[in-house]
N, CA, C and O atoms as a MOPAC input file, in Angstrom:
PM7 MOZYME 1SCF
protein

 N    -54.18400 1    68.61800 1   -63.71500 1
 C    -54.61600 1    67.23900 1   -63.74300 1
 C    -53.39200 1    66.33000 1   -63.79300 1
 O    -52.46500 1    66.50000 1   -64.58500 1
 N    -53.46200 1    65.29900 1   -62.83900 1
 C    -52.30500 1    64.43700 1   -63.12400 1
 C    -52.52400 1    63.26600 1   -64.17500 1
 O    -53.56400 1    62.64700 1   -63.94900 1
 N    -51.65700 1    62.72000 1   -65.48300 1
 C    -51.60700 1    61.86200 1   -65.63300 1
 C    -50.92400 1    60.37200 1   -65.32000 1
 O    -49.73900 1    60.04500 1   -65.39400 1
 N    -51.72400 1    59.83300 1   -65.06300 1
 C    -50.87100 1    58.82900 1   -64.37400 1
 C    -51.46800 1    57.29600 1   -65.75100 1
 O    -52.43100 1    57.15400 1   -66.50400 1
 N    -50.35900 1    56.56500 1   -65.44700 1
 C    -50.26300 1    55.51000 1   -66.59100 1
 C    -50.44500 1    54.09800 1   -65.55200 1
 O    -49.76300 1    53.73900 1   -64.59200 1
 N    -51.49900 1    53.56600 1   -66.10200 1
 C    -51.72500 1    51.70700 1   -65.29600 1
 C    -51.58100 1    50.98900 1   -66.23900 1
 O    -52.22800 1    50.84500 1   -67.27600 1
 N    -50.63700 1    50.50000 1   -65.82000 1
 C    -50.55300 1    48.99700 1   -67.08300 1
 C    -51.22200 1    48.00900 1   -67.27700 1
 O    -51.73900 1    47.59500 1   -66.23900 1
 N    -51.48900 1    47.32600 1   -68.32700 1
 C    -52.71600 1    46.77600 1   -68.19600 1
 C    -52.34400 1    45.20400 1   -67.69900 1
 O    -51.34700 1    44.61900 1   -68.12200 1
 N    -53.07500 1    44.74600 1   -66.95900 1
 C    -52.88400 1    43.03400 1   -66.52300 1
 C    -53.52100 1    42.30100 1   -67.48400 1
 O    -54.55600 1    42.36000 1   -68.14700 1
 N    -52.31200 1    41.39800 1   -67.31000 1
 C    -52.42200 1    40.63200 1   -68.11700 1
 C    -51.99200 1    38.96900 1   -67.69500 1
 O    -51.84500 1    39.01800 1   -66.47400 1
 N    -51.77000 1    37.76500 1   -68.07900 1
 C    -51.52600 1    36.78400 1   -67.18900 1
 C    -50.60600 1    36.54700 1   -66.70000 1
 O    -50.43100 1    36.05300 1   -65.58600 1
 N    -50.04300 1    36.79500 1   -67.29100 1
 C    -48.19700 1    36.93100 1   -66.87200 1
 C    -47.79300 1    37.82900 1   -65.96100 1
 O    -46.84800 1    37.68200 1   -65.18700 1
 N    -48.69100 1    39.00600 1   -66.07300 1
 C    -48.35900 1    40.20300 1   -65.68100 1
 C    -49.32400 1    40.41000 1   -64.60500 1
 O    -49.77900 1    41.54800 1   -64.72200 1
 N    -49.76600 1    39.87500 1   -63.73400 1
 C    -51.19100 1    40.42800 1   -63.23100 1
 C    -51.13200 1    41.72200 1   -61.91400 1
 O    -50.68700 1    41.73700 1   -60.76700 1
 N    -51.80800 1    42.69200 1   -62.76200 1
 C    -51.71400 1    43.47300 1   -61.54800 1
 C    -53.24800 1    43.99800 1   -60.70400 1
 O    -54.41800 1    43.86500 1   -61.06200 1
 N    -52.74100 1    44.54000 1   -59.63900 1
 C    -53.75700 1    44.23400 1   -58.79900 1
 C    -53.75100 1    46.18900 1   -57.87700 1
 O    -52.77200 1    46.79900 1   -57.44600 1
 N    -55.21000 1    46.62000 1   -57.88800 1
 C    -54.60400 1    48.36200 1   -57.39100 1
 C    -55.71900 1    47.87900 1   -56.50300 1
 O    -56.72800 1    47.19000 1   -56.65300 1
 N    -54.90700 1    48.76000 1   -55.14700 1
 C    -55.83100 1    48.43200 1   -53.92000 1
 C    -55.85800 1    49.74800 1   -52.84800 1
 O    -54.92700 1    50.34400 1   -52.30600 1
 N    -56.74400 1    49.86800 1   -52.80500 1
 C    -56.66400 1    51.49600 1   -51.64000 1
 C    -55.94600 1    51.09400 1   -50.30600 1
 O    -55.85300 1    49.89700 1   -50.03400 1
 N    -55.43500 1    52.04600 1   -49.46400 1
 C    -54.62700 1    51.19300 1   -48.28800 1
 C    -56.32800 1    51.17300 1   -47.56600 1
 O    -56.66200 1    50.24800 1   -46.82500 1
 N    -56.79100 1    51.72800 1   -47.73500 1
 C    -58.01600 1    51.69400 1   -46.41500 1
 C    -58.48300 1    50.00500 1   -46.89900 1
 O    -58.53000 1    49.18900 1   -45.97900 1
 N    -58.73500 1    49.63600 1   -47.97100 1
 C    -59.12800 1    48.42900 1   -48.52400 1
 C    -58.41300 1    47.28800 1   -47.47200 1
 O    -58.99000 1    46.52400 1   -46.69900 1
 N    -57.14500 1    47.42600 1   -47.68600 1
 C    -55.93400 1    46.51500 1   -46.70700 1
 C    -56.41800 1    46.33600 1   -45.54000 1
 O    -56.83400 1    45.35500 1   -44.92400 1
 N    -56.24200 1    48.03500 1   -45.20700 1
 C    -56.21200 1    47.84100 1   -43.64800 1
 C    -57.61400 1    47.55400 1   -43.13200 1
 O    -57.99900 1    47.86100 1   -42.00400 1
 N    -58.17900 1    47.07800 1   -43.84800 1
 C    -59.78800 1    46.26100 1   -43.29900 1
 C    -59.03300 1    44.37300 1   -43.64800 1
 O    -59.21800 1    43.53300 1   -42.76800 1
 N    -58.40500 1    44.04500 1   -44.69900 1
 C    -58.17300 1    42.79400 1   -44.64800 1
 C    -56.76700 1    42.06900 1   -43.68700 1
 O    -56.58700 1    40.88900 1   -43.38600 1
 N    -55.74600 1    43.53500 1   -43.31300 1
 C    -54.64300 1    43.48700 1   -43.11500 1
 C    -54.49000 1    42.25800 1   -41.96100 1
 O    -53.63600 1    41.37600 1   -42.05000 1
 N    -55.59500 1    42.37400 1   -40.72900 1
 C    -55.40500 1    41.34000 1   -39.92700 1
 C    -55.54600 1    39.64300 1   -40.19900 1
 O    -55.04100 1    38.74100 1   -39.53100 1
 N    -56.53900 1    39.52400 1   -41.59300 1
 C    -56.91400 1    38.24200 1   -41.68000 1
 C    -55.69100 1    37.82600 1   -42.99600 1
 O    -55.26600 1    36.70200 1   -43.26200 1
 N    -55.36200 1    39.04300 1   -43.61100 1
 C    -54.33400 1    38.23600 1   -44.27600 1
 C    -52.97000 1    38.14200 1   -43.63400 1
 O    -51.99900 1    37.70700 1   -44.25400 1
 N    -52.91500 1    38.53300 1   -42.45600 1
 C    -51.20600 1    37.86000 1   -41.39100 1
 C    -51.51700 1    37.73200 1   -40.57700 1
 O    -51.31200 1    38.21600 1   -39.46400 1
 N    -52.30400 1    36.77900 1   -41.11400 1
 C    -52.80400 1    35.63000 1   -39.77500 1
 C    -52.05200 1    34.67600 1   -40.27200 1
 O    -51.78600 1    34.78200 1   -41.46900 1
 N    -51.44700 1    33.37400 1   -39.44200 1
 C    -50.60100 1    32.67500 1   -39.67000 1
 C    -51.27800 1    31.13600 1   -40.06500 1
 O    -50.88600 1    30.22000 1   -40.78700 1
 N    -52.35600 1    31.31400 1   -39.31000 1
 C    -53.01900 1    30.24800 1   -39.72800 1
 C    -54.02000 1    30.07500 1   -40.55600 1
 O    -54.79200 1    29.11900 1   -40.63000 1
 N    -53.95400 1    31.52600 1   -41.48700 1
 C    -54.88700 1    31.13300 1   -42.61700 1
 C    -54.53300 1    30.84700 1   -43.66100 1
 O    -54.01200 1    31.73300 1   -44.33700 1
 N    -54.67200 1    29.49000 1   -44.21800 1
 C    -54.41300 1    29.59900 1   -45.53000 1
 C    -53.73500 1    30.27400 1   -46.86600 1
 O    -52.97900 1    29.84400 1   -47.73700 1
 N    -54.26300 1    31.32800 1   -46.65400 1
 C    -54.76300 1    32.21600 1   -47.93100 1
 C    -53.25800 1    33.62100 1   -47.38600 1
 O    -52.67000 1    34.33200 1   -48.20100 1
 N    -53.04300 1    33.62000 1   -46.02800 1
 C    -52.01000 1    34.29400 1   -45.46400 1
 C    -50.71500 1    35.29000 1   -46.86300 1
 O    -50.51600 1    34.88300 1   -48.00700 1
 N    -50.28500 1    36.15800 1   -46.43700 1
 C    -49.61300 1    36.63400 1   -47.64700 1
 C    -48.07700 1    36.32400 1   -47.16700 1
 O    -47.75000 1    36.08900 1   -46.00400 1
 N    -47.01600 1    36.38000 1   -48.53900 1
 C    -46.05700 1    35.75300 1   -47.76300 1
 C    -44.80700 1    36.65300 1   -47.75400 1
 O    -44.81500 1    37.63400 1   -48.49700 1
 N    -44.09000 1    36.48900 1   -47.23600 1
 C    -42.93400 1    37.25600 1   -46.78500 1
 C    -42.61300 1    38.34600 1   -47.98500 1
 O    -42.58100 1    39.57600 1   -47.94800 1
 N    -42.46300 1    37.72200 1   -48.70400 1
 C    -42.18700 1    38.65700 1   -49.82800 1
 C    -43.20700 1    40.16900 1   -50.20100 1
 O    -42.97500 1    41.37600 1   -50.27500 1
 N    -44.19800 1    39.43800 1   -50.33600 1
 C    -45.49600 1    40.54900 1   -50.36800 1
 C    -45.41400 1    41.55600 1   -49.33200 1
 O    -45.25700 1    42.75200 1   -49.57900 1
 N    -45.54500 1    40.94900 1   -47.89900 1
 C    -45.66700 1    41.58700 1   -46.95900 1
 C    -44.50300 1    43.00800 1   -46.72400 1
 O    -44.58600 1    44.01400 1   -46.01900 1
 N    -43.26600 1    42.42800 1   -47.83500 1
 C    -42.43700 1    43.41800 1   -47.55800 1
 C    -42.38200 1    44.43300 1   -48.90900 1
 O    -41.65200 1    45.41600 1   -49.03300 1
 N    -43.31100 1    43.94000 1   -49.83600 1
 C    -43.57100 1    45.03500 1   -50.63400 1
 C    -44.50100 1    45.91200 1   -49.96000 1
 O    -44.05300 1    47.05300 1   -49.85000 1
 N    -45.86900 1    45.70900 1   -49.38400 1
 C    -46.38900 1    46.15800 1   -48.69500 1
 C    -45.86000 1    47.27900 1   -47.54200 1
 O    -46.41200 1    48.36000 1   -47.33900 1
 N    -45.07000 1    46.94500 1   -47.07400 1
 C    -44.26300 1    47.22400 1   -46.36200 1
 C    -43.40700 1    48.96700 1   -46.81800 1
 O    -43.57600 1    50.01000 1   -46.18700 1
 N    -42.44400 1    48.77000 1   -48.17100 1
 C    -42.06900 1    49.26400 1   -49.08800 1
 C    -42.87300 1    50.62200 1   -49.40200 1
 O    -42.35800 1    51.73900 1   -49.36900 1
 N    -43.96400 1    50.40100 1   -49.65400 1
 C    -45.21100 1    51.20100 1   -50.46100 1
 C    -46.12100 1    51.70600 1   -49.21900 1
 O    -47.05000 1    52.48400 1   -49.43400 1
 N    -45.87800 1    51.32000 1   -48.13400 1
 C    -46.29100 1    52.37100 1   -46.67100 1
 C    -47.91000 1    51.25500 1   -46.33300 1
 O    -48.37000 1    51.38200 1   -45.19800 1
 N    -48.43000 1    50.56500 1   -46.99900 1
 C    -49.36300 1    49.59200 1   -46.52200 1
 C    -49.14400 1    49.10800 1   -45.14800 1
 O    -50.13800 1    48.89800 1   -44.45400 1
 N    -47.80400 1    48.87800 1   -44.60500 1
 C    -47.13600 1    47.79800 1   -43.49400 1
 C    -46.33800 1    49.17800 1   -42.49800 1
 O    -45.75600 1    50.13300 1   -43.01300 1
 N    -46.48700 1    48.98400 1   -41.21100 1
 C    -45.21000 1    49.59500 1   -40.69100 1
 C    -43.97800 1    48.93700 1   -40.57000 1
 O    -43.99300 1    47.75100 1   -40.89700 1
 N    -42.94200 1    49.39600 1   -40.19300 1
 C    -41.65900 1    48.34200 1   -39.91700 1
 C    -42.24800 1    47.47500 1   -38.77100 1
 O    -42.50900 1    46.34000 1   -39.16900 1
 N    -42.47800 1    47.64700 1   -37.71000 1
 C    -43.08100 1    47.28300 1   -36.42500 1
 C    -43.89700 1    45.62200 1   -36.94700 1
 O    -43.72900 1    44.43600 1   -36.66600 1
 N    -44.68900 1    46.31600 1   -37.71600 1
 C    -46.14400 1    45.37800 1   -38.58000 1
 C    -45.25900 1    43.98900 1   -38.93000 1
 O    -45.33200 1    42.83600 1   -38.50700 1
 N    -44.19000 1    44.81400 1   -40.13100 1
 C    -43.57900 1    43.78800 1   -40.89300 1
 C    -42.32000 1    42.87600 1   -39.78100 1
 O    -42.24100 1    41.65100 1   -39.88300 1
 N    -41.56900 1    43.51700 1   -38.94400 1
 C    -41.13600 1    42.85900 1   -37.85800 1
 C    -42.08800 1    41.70100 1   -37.10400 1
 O    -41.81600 1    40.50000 1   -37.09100 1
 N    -42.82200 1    42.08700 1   -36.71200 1
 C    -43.62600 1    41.40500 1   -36.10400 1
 C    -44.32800 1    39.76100 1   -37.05500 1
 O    -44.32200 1    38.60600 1   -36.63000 1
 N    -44.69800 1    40.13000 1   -37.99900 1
 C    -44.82500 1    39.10300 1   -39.23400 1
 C    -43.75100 1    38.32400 1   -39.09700 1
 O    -43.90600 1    37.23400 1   -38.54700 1
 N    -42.28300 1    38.76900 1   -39.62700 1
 C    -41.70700 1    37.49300 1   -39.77300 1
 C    -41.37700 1    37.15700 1   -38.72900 1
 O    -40.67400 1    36.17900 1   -38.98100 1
 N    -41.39000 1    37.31000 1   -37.45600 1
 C    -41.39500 1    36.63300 1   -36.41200 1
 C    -42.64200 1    35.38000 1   -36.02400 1
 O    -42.43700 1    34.24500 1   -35.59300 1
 N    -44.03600 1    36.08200 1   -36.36700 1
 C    -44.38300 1    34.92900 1   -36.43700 1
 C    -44.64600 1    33.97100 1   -37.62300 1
 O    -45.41900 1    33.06300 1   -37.31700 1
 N    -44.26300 1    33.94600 1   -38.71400 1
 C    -43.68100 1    33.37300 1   -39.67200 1
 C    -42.66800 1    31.89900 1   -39.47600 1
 O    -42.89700 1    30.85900 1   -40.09300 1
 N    -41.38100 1    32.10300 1   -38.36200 1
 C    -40.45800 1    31.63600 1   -37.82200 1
 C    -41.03700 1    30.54300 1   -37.36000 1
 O    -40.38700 1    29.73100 1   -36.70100 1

């Protein structure tokens, strides 16, 4: 059995656990450029980081970002 440790959120701290399949159903509407709600460079490259994003994905983002 693995133990694994989640920290708990808190306000300061808020964390957030998300399946990649979860993403990759929102992945197109959140880098979209013209939405609002869009995620931002930073995120996208944690995402990125943690295998959510390809390089390609995240290339492509900050280009249209620019």
């Amino acid at each position: 059995m693995i133990n694994s440790y989640l920290p708990i959120s808190i306000k300061e701290n808020p964390i957030i656990v998300m399946h990649k399949a979860q993403f990759d159903i929102a992945k197109e509407y959140l880098m979209d450029k013209r939405n609002p709600f869009k995620i931002n460079l930073g995120t996208a490259e944690t995402y990125n980081y943690i295998g959510f994003l390809t390089d390609d994905e995240l290339t492509a983002y900050k280009k249209e970002l620019k």
